[in-house]
C-alpha positions, 0 to 999 in steps of 0.5 A: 445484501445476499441474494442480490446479484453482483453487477460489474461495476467498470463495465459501461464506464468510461473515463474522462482523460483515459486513465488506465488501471494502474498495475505492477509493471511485471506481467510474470510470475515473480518468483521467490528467492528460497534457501536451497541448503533446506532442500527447498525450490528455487523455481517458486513463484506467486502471481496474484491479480486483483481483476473483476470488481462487481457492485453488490446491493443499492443505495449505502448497504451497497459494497463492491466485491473484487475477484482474487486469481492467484497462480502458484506452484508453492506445496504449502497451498492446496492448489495451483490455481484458485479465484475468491471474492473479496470485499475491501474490508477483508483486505483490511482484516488481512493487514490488521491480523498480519500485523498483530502476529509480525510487527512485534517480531520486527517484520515490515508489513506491507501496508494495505491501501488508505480507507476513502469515505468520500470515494465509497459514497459516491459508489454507493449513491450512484445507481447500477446504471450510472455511466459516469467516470469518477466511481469507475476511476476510483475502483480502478485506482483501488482495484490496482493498489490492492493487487500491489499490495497483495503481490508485496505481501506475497514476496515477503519469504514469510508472510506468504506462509502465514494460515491467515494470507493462504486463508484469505487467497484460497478459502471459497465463500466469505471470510468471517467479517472483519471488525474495526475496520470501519473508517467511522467505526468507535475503534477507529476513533480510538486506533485514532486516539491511540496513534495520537499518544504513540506520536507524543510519545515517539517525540519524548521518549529518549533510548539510553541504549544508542545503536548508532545504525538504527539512529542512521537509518531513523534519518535516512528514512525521514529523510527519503520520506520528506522528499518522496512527498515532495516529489509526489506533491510535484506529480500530482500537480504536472498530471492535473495540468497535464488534464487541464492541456488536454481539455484546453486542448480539446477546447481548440481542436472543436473551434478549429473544425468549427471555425473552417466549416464556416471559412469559404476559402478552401486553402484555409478551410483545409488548413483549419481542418488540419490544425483540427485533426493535429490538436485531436491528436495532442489531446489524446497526447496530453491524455497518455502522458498524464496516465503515465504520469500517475500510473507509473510514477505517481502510484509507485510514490504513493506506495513507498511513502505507505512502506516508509510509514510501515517502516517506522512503525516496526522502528517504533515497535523496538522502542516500546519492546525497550520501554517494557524491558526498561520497565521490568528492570525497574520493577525488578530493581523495586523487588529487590530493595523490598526483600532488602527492607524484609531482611532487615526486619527478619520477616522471613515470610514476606522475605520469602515471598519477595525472593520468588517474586524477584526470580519471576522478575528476573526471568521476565527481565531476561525475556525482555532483553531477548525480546529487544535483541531479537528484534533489533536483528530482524529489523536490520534484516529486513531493512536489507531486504527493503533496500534490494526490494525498492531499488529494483522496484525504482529501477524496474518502474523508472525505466518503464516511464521513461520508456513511455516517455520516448514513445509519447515524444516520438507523436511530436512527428504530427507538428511535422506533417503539418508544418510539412 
C-alpha cells in the first residue's frame, strides 16, 4: 500500500438524484462554553472539517483516506490550524480509546459512524476510473458522518482535552494502526458475542437500589428511541419515493419532447415542448426535496438514534459498577463469617489472616460505593448537557428543513407560467 499515490475519489463522480454532502448545518466555528471562575476563556471555539477523501492502492488492499482540517484557538493544542490524514479505521481507534478511559467515568461518547462491508467493497472493487454514482454517495455520507461525529466529540468540555483526540487531530504522518477494528476481525466476533451476553444480562438483572430518576430517564430514553426509528423508518421511505418521482418524472419529460418533435401541428407542438421543460424542471425538483429529506432529517435521526444507544450503554455501565460493588459486599460479608468460624476454633493464625483480608475487602467495598456514587452524578450531568445539546440540534436542523421546504414549494411557480 505505500508508495501508491493517493487519487481523489469524489472527483469524476457524479450522483445520480444530486445528492449532497450532508453536513452540520452550522458554518462557524462553534464555540465552547468554558468556566470563566478558572480564569479560563469564553471565546474558545473548535471547528473541524472532514473535507478531501482520496483512494489509496487497487483491488481489496485499497483503503480511502480523509483529510482532517481543524481550526482552533484552544492553548491546549500546538497550533491554530492544522490538517492530518486519516483512514476510517483511525476513527474507530479514536472512539474505542476514548471509550475505555471515559464510559466507566459515566461520560457519554459520541458514537463513531456504523462499519459497512458492503459499502467498502464496492470502493475497493471499483477501478480508479470508475465513474459510477454509488461509491461516490457512499464516501460522501461517510465523509459527512465523520465530520459530525468529531465536531460532537469536539464540544464535549473534556473529551477535547483527552491526549488521544488532540493526538489524533494534529499528529503529522500516520497514527500507530488500530486493532479490532475490522468488521470481520475474530474480535469483532467476540465484541459480538459479548454484547450478546451484556443484553441478556441488561434483561435479568434487577438494581435493589432504585433511584427512581434514573428509572425515568431509562424510559424516557427507550421511548424517544422506539419513535425516532419509527420516524426514520418513515423518511427513508418518502426519500426513496421521492427518487422514484423524479425518475418517473424524468421518464415523462423525454416522452414529452419526443413526442412534439413528431407532432406537426405547432400550437401542440409547442405545448408538448413546454409540458417538457415544465417536467424537467420537477425532476430537478423531486431531486432537491428528496436531498433535503436525507441530508437534513434523515442524517440528523440517524445520529440521535447512535447517541440514544451511546446513552444506554453509560445507563448500563452504572449497573455493572453496582453488580461489582454488590459483589465485594458478598465477598466481604464471606470473609467475615470465615474469621467468625477461625474464632470459634481459636486458630489465631488464619483468624489473622482473615482480619487483614477483611480490611482489604472493606476498603475495596468503600471504592466500590464511591465508584457507583460518582457515576451516577455524572451520568445526571451529562444527561443535562444532552437534553440543552439535542434541542438546539433539533431546533437548529428543523428550522433549516423547513427552510428548504418553502423554497422548493416556492418552484411550484412553473405549473403557473404553464397554465398561464
Amino acid at each position: 500500500e505505500k508508495g501508491v499515490p493517493a487519487t481523489p475519489i469524489d472527483e469524476g463522480f457524479t450522483d445520480e438524484v444530486g445528492l449532497q454532502s450532508p453536513s452540520p448545518i452550522q458554518k462557524n466555528p462553534c464555540p465552547i462554553a468554558t468556566d470563566v471562575q478558572n480564569g479560563e476563556s469564553t471565546d474558545e471555539f473548535i471547528e473541524i472539517k472532514v473535507n478531501e477523501a482520496s483512494r489509496v492502492g487497487d483491488g481489496m488492499g485499497a483503503y480511502v483516506t480523509y483529510q482532517v482540517d481543524t481550526k482552533t484557538n484552544i492553548h491546549s493544542f500546538n497550533k491554530n490550524f492544522f490538517s492530518v490524514k486519516r483512514r476510517f479505521s483511525d476513527f474507530l481507534g479514536l472512539h474505542d480509546k476514548l471509550v475505555e478511559k471515559h464510559l466507566r467515568a459515566g461520560r457519554i461518547i459520541p458514537p463513531a459512524p456504523e462499519k459497512s462491508v458492503i459499502g467498502m467493497t464496492k470502493i475497493k472493487m471499483s477501478g480508479q476510473n470508475d465513474q459510477s454514482a454509488s461509491p461516490s454517495e457512499f464516501i460522501k455520507r461517510r465523509r459527512a458522518s465523520l465530520e459530525r461525529y468529531l465536531q460532537r466529540t469536539a464540544d464535549h468540555p473534556v473529551l477535547k482535552k483527552d491526549p488521544d483526540f488532540r493526538e489524533f487531530l494534529e499528529l503529522e504522518g500516520e497514527l500507530p494502526k488500530s486493532t479490532n477494528t475490522s468488521a470481520l476481525s475474530g474480535a469483532a466476533v467476540m465484541r459480538l458475542f459479548n454484547k450478546v451476553g451484556e443484553t441478556v444480562n441488561k434483561i435479568t438483572y434487577k438494581m435493589d437500589k432504585i433511584d427512581q430518576w434514573f428509572e425515568d430517564k431509562t424510559q424516557e430514553v427507550e421511548c424517544l428511541e422506539s419513535g425516532l426509528k419509527r420516524l426514520q423508518t418513515s423518511v427513508e421511505a418518502l426519500v426513496i419515493a421521492r427518487k422514484e418521482l423524479a425518475t418517473y418524472t424524468g421518464a415523462l419529460a423525454k416522452s414529452c419532447a419526443l413526442l412534439s418533435s413528431c407532432e406537426e401541428h405547432p400550437p401542440l407542438r409547442r405545448c408538448l415542448a413546454h409540458l417538457s421543460d415544465l417536467e424537467e424542471k420537477i425532476e430537478v425538483l423531486h431531486n432537491d426535496q428528496a436531498r433535503t429529506d436525507f441530508s437534513v432529517l434523515s442524517e440528523l435521526l440517524k445520529d440521535y438514534i447512535a447517541l440514544f444507544g451511546a446513552i444506554k450503554e453509560v445507563f448500563h455501565e452504572r449497573v455493572k459498577v453496582y453488580q461489582h460493588w454488590q459483589h465485594s459486599k458478598m465477598i466481604l460479608n464471606k470473609k467475615q463469617e470465615y474469621k467468625s468460624k477461625m474464632e470459634h476454633a481459636k486458630r489465631a493464625d488464619k483468624e489473622n489472616l482473615a482480619t487483614s483480608e477483611i480490611e482489604e475487602w472493606d476498603a475495596k467495598v468503600d471504592r466500590c460505593k464511591k465508584e457507583f456514587n460518582n457515576i451516577s452524578e455524572m451520568i445526571k450531568k451529562e444527561m443535562n448537557s444532552f437534553e440543552i445539546n439535542r434541542t438546539k440540534d433539533f431546533k437548529s436542523f428543523f428550522i433549516k428543513y423547513m427552510e428548504d421546504q418553502m423554497k422548493h414549494q416556492q418552484q411550484v411557480k412553473y405549473c403557473m407560467v404553464f397554465i398561464y
